[in-house]
mmCIF file of the N, C-alpha and C atoms, coordinates in Angstrom:
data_MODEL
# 
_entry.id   MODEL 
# 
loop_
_atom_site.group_PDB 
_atom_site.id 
_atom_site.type_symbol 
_atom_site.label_atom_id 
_atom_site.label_alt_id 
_atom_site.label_comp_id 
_atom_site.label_asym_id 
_atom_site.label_entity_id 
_atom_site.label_seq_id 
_atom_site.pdbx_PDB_ins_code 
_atom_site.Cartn_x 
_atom_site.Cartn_y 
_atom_site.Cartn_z 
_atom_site.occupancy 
_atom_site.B_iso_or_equiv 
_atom_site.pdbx_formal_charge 
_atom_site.auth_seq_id 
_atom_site.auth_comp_id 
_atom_site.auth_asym_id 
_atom_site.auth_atom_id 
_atom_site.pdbx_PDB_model_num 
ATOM 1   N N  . UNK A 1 1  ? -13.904 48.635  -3.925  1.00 0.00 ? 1  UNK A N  1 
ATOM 2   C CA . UNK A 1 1  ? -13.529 47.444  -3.194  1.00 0.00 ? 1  UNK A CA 1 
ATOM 3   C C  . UNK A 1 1  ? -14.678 46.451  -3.256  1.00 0.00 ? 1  UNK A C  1 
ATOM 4   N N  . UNK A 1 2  ? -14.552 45.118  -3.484  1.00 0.00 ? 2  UNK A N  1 
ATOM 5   C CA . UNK A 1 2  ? -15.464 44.297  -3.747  1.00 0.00 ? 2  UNK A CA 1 
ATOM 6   C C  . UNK A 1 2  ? -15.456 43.671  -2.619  1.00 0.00 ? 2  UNK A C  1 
ATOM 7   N N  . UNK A 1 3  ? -16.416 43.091  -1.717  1.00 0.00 ? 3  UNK A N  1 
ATOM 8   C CA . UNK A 1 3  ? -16.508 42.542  -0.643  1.00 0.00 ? 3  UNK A CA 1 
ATOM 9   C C  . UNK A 1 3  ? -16.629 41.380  -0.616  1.00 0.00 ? 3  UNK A C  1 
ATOM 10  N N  . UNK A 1 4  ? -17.297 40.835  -1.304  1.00 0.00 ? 4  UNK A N  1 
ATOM 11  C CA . UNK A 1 4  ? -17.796 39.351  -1.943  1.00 0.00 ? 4  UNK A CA 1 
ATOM 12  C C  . UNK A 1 4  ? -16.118 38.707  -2.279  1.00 0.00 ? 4  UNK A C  1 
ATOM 13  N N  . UNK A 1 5  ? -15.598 39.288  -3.043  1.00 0.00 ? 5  UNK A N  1 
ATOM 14  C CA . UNK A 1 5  ? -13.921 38.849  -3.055  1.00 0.00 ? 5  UNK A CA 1 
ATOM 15  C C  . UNK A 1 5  ? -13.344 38.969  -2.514  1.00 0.00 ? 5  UNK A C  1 
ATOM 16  N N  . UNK A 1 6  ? -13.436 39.690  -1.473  1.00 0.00 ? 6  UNK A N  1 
ATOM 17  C CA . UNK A 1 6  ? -12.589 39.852  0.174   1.00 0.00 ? 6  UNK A CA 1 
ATOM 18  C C  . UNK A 1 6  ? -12.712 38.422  0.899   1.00 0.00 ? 6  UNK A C  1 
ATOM 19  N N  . UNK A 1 7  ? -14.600 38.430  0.930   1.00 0.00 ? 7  UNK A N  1 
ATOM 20  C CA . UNK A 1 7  ? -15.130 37.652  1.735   1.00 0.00 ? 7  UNK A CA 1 
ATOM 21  C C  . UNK A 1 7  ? -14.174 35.903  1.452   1.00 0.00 ? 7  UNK A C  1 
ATOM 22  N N  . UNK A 1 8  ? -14.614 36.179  0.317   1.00 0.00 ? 8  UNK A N  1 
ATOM 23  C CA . UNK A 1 8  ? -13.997 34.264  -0.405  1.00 0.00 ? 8  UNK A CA 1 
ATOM 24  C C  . UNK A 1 8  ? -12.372 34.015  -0.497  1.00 0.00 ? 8  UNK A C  1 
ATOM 25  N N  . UNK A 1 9  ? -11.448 35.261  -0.252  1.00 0.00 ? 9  UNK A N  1 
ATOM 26  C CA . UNK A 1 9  ? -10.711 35.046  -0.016  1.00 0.00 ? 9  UNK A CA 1 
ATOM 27  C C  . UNK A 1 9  ? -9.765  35.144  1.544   1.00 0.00 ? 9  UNK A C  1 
ATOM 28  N N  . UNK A 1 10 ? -10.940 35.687  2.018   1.00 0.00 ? 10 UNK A N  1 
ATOM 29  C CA . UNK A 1 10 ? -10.456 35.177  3.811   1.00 0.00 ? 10 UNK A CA 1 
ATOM 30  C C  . UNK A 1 10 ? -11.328 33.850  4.155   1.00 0.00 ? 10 UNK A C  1 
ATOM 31  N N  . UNK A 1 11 ? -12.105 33.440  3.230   1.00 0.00 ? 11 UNK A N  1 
ATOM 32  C CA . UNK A 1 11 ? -12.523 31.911  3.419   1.00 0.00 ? 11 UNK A CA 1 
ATOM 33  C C  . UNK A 1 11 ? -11.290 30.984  3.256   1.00 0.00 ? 11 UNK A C  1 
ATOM 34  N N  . UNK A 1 12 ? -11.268 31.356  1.597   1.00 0.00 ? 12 UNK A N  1 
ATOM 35  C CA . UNK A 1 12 ? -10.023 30.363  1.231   1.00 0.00 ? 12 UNK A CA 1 
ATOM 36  C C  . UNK A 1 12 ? -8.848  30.460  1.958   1.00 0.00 ? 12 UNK A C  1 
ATOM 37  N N  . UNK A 1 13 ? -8.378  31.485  2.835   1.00 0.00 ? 13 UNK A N  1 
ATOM 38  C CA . UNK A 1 13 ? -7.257  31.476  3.687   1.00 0.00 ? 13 UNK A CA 1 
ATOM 39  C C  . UNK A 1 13 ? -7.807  30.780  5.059   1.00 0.00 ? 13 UNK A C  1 
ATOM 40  N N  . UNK A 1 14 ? -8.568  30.679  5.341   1.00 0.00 ? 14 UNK A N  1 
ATOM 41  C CA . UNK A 1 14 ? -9.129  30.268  6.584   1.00 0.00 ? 14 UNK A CA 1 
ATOM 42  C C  . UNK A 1 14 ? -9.025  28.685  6.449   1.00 0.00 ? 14 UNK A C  1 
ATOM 43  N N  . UNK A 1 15 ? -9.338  28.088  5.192   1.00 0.00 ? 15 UNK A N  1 
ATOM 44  C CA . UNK A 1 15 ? -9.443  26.747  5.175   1.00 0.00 ? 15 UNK A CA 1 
ATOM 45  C C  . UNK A 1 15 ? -7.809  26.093  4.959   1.00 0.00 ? 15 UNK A C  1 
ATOM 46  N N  . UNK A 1 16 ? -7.477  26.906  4.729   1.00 0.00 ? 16 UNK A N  1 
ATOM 47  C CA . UNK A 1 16 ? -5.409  27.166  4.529   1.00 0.00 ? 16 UNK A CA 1 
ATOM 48  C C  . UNK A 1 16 ? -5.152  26.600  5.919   1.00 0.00 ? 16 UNK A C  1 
ATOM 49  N N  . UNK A 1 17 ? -5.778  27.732  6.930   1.00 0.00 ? 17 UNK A N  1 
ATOM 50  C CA . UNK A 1 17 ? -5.483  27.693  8.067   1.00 0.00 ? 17 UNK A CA 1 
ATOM 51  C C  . UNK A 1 17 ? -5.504  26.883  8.737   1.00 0.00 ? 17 UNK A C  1 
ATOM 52  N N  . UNK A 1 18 ? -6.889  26.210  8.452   1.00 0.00 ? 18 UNK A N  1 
ATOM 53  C CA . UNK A 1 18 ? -7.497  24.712  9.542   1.00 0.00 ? 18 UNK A CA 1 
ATOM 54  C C  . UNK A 1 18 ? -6.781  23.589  9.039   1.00 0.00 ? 18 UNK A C  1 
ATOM 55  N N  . UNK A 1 19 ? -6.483  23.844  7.760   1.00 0.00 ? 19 UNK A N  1 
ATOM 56  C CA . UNK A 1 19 ? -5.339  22.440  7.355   1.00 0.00 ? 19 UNK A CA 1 
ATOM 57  C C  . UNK A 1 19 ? -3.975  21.786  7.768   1.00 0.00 ? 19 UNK A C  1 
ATOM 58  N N  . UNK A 1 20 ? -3.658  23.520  7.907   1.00 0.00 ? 20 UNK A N  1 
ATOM 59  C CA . UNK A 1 20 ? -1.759  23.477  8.645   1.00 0.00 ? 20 UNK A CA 1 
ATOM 60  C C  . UNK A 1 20 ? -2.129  23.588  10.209  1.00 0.00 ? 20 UNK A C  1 
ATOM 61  N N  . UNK A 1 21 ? -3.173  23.907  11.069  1.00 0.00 ? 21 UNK A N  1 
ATOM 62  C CA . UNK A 1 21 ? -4.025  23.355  12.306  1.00 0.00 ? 21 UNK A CA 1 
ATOM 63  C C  . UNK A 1 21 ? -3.961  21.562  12.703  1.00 0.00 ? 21 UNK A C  1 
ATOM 64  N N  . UNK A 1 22 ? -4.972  20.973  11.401  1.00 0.00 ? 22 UNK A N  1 
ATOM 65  C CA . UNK A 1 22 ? -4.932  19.686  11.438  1.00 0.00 ? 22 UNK A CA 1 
ATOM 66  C C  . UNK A 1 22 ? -3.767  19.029  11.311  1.00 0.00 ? 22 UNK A C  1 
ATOM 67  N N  . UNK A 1 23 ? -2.591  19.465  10.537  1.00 0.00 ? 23 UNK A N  1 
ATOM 68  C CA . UNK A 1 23 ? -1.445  18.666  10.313  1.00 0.00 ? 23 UNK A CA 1 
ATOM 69  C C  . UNK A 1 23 ? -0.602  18.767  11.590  1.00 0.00 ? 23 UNK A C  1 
ATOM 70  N N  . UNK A 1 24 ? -0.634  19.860  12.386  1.00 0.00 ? 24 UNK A N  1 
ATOM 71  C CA . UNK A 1 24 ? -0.088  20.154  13.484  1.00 0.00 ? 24 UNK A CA 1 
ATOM 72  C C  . UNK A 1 24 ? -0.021  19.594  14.573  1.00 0.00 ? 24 UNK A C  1 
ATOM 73  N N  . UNK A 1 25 ? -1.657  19.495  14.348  1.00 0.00 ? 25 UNK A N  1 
ATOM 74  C CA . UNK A 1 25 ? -2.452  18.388  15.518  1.00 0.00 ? 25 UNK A CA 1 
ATOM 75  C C  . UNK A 1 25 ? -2.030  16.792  15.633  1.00 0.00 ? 25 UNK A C  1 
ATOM 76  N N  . UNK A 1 26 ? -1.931  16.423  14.081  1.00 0.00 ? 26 UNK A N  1 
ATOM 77  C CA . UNK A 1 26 ? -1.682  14.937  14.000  1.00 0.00 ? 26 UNK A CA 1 
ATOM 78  C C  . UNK A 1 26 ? -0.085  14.716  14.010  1.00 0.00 ? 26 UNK A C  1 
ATOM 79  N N  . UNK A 1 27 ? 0.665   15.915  14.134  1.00 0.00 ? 27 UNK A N  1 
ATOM 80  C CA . UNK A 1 27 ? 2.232   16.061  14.231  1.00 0.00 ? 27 UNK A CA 1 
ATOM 81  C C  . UNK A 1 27 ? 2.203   15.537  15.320  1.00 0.00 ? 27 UNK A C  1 
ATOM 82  N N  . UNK A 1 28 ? 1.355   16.048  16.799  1.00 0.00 ? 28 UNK A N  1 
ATOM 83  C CA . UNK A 1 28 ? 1.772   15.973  17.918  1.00 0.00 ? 28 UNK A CA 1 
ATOM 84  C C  . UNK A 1 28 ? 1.485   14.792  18.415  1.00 0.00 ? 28 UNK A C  1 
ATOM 85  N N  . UNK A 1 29 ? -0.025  14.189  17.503  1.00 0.00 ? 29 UNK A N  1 
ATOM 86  C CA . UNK A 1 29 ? -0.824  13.072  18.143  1.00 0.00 ? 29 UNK A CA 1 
ATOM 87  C C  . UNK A 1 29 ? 0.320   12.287  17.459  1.00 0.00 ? 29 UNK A C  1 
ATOM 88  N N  . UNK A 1 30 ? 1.451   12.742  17.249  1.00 0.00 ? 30 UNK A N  1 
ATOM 89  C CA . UNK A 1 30 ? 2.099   11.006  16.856  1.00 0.00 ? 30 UNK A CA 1 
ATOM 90  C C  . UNK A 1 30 ? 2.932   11.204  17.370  1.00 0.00 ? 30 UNK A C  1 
ATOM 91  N N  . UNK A 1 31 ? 3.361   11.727  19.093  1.00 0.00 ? 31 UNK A N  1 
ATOM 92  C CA . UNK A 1 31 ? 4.551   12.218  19.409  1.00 0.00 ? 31 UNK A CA 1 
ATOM 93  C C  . UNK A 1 31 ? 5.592   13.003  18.550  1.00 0.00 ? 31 UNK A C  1 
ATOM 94  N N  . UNK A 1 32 ? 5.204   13.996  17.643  1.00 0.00 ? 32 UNK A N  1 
ATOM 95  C CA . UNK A 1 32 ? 6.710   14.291  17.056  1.00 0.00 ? 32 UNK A CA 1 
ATOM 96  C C  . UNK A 1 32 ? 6.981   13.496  15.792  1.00 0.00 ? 32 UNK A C  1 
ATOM 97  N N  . UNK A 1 33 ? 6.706   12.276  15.960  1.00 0.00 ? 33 UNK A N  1 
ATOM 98  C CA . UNK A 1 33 ? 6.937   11.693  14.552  1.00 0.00 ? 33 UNK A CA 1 
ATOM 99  C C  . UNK A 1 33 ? 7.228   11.811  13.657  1.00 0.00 ? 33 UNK A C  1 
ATOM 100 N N  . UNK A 1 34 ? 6.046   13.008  13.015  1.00 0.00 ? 34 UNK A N  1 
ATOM 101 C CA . UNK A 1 34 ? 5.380   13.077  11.821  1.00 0.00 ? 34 UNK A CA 1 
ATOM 102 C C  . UNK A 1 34 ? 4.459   12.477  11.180  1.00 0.00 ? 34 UNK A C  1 
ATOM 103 N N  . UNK A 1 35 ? 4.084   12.443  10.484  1.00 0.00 ? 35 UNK A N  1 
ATOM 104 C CA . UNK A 1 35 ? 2.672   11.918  9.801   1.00 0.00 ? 35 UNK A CA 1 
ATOM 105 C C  . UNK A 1 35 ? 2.802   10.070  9.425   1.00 0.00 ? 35 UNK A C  1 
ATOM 106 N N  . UNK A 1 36 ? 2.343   9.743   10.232  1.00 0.00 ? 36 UNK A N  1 
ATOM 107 C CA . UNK A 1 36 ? 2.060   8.093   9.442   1.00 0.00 ? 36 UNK A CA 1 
ATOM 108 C C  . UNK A 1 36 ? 1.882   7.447   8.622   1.00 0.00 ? 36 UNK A C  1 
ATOM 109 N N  . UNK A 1 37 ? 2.772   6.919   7.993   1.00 0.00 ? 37 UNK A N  1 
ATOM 110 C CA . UNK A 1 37 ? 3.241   6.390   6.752   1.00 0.00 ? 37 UNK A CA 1 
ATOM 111 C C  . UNK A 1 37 ? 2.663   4.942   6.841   1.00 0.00 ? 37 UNK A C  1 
ATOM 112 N N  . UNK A 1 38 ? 1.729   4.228   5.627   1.00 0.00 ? 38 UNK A N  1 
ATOM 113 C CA . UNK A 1 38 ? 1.540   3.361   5.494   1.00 0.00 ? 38 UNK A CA 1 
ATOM 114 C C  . UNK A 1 38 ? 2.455   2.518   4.483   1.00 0.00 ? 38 UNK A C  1 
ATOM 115 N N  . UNK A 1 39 ? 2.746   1.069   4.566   1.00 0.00 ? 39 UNK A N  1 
ATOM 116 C CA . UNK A 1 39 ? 3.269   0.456   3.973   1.00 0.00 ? 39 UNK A CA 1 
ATOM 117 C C  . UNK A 1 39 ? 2.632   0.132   2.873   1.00 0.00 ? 39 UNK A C  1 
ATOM 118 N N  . UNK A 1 40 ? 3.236   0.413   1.550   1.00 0.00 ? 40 UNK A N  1 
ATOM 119 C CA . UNK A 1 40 ? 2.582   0.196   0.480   1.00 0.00 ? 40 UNK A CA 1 
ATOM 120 C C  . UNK A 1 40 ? 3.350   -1.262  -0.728  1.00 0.00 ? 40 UNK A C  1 
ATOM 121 N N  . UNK A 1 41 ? 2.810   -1.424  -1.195  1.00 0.00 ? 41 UNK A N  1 
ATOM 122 C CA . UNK A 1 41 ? 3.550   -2.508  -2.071  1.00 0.00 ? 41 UNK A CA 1 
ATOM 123 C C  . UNK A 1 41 ? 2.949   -3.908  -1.781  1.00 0.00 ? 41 UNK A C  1 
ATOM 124 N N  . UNK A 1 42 ? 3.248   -5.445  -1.793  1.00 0.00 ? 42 UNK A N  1 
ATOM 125 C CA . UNK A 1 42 ? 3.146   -6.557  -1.339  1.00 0.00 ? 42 UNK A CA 1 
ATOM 126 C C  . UNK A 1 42 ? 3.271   -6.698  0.322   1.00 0.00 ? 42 UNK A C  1 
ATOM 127 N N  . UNK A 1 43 ? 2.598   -7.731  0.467   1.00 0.00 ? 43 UNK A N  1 
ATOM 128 C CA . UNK A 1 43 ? 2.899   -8.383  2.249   1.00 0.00 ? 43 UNK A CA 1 
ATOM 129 C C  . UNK A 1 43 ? 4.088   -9.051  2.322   1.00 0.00 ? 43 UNK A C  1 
ATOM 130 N N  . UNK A 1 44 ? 4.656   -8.343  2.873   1.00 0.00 ? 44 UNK A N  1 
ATOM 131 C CA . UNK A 1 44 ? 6.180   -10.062 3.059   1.00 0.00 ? 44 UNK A CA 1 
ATOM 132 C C  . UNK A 1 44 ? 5.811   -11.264 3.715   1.00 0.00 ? 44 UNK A C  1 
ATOM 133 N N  . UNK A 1 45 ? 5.701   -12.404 2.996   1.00 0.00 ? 45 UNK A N  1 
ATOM 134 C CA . UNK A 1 45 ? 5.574   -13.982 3.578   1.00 0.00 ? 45 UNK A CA 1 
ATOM 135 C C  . UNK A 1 45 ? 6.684   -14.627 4.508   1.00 0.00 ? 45 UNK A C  1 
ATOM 136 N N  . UNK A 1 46 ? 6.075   -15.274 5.611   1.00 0.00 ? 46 UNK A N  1 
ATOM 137 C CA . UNK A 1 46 ? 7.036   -15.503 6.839   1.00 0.00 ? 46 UNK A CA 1 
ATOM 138 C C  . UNK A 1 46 ? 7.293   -16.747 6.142   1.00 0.00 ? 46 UNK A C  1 
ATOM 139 N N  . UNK A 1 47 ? 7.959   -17.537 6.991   1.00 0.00 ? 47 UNK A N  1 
ATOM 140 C CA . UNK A 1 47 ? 9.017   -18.732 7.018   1.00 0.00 ? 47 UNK A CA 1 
ATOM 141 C C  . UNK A 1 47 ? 7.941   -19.671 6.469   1.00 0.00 ? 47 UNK A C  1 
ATOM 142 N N  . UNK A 1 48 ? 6.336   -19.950 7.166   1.00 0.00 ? 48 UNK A N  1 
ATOM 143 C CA . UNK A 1 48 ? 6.174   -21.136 7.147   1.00 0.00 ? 48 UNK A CA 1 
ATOM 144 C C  . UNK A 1 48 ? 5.461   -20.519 5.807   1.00 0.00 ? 48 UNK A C  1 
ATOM 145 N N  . UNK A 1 49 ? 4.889   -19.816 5.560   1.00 0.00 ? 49 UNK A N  1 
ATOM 146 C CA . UNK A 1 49 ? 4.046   -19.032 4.233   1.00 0.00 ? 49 UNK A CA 1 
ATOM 147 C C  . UNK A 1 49 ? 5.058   -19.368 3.166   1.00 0.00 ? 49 UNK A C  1 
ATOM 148 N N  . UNK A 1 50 ? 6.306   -19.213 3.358   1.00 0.00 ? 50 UNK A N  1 
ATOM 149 C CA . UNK A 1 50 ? 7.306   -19.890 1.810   1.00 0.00 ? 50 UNK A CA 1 
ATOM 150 C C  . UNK A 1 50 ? 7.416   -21.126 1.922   1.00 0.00 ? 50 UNK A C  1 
ATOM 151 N N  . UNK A 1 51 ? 7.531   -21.637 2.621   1.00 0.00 ? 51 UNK A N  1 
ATOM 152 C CA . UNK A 1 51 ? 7.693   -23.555 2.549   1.00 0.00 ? 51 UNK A CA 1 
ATOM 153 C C  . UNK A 1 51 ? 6.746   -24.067 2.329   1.00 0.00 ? 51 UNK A C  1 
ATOM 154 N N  . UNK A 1 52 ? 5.415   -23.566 2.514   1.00 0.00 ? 52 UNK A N  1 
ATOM 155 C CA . UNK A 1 52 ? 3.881   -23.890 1.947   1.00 0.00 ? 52 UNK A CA 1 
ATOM 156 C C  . UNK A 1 52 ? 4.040   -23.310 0.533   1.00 0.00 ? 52 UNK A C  1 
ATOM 157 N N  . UNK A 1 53 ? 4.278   -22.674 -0.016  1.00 0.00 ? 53 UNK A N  1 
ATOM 158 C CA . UNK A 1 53 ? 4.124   -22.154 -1.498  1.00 0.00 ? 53 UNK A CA 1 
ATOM 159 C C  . UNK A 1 53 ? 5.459   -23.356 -2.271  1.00 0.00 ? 53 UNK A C  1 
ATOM 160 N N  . UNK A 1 54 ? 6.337   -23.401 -1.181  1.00 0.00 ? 54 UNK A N  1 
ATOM 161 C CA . UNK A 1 54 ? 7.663   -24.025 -1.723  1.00 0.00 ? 54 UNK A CA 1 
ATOM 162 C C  . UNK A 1 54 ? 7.204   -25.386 -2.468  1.00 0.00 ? 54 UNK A C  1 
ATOM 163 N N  . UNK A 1 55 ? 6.653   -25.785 -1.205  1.00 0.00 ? 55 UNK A N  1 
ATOM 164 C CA . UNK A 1 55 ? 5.991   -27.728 -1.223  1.00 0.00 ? 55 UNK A CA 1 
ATOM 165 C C  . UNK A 1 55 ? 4.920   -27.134 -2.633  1.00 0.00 ? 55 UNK A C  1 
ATOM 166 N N  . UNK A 1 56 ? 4.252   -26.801 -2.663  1.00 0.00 ? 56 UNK A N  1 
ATOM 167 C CA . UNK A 1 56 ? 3.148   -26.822 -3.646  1.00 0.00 ? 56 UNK A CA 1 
ATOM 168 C C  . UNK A 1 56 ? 3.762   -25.917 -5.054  1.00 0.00 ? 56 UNK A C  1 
ATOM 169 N N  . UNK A 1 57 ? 4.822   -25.366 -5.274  1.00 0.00 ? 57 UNK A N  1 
ATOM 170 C CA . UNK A 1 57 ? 5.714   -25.260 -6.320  1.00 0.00 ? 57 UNK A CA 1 
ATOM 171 C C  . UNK A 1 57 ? 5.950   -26.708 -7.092  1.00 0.00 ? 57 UNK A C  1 
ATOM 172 N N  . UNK A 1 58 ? 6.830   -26.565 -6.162  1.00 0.00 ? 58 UNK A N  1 
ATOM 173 C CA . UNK A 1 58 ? 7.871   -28.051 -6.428  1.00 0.00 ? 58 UNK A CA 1 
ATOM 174 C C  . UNK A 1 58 ? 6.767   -28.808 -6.887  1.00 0.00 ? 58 UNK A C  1 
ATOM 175 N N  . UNK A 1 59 ? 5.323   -29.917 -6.376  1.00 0.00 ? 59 UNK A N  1 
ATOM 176 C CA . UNK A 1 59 ? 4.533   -30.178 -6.664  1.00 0.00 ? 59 UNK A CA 1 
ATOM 177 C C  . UNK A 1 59 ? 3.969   -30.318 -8.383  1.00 0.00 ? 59 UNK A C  1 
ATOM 178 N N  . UNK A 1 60 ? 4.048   -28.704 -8.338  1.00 0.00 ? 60 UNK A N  1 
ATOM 179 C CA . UNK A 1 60 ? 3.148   -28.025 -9.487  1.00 0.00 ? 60 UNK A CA 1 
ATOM 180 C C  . UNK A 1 60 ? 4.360   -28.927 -10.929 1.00 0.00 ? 60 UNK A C  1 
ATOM 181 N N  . UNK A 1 61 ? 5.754   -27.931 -10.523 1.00 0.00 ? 61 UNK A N  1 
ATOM 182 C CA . UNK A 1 61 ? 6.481   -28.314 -11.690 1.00 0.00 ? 61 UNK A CA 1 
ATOM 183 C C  . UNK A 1 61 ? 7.015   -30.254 -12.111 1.00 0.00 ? 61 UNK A C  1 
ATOM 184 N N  . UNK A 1 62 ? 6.704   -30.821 -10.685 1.00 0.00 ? 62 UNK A N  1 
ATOM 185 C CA . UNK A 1 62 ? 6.987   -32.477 -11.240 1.00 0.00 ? 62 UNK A CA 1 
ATOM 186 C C  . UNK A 1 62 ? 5.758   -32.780 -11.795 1.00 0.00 ? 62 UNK A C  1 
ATOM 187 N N  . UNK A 1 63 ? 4.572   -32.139 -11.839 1.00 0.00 ? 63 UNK A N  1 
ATOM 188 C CA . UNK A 1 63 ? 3.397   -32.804 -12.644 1.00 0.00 ? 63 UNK A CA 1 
ATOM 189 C C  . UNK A 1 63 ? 3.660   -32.065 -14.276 1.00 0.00 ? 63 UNK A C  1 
ATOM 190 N N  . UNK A 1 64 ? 4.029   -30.676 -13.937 1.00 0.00 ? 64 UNK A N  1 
ATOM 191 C CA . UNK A 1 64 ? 3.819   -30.249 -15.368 1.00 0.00 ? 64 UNK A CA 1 
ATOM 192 C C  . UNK A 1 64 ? 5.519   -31.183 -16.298 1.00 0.00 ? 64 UNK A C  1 
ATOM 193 N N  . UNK A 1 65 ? 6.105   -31.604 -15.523 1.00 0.00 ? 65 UNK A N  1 
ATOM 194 C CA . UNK A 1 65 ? 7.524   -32.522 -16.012 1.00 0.00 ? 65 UNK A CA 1 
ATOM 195 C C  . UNK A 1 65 ? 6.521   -33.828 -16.574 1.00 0.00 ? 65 UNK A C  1 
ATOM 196 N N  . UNK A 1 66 ? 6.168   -34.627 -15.638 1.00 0.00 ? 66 UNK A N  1 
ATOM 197 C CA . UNK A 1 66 ? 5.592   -35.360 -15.792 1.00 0.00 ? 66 UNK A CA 1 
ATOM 198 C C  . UNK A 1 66 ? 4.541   -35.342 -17.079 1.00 0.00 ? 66 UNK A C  1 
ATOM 199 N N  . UNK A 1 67 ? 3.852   -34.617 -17.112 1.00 0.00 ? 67 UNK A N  1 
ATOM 200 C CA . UNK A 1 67 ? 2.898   -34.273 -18.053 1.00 0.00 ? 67 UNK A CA 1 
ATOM 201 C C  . UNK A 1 67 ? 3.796   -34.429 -19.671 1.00 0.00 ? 67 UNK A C  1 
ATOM 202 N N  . UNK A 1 68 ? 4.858   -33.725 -19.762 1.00 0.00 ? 68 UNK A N  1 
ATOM 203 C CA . UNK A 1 68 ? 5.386   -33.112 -20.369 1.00 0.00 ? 68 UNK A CA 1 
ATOM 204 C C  . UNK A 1 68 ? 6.258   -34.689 -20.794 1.00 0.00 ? 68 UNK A C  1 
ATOM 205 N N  . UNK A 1 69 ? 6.577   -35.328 -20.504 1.00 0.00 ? 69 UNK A N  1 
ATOM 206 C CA . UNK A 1 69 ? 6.916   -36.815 -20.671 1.00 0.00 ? 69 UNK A CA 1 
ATOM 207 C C  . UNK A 1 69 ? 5.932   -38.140 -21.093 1.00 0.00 ? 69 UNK A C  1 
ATOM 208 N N  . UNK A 1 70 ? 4.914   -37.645 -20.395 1.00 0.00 ? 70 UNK A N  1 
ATOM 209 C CA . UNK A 1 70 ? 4.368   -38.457 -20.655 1.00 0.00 ? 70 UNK A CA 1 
ATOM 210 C C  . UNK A 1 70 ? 3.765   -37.741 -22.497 1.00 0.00 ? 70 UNK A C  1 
ATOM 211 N N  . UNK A 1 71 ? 3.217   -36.822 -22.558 1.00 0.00 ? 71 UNK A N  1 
ATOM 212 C CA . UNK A 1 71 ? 3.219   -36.072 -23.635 1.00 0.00 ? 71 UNK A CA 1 
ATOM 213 C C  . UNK A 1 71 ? 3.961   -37.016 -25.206 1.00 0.00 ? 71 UNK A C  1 
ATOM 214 N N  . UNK A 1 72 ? 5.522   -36.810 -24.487 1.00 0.00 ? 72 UNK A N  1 
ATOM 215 C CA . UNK A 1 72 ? 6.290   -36.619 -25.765 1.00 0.00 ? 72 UNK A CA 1 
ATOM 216 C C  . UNK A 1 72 ? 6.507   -38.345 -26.055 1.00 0.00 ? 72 UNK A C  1 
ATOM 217 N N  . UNK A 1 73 ? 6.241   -39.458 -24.688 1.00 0.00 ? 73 UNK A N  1 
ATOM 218 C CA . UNK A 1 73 ? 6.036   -40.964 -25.163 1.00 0.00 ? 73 UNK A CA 1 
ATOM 219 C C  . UNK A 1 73 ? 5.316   -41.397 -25.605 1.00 0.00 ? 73 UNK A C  1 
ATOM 220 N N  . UNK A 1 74 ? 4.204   -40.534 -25.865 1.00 0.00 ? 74 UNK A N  1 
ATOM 221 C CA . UNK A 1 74 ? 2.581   -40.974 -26.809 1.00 0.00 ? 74 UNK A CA 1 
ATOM 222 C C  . UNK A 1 74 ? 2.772   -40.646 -28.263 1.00 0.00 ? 74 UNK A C  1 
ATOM 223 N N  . UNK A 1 75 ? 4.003   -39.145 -28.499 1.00 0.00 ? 75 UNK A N  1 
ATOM 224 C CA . UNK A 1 75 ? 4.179   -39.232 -30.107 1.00 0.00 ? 75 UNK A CA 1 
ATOM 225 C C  . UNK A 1 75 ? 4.808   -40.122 -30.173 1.00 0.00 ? 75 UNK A C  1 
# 
């Protein structure tokens, strides 16, 4: 019987242990929940955040029109 491999494997079960401990713990610290999920992906832009991008769209494309006219009356 090797002891040294006993030993490291009631370690490695032990750290098993404190993990499904910790998840248990943060089960409860969230009432029941379950584990807290962060939102991942983009921010969603509110009302006035699109009408500010809107105005400065619109903006963008009558200059690049513009541009684009004035452009083709110089050939």
């Amino acid at each position: 019987m090797d002891l040294s491999k006993t030993i490291q494997e009631l370690y490695t079960e032990k750290e098993r242990i404190d993990e499904v401990i910790a998840s248990l713990e943060q089960f409860l610290a969230n009432d029941g929940q379950g584990p807290l999920r962060r939102r991942r992906g983009r921010k969603s832009m509110g009302a006035d955040e699109r009408q500010v991008v809107s105005e400065r769209m619109r903006s963008y494309w009558a200059n690049r029109r513009a541009d684009k006219v004035m452009k083709a009356s110089a050939e």
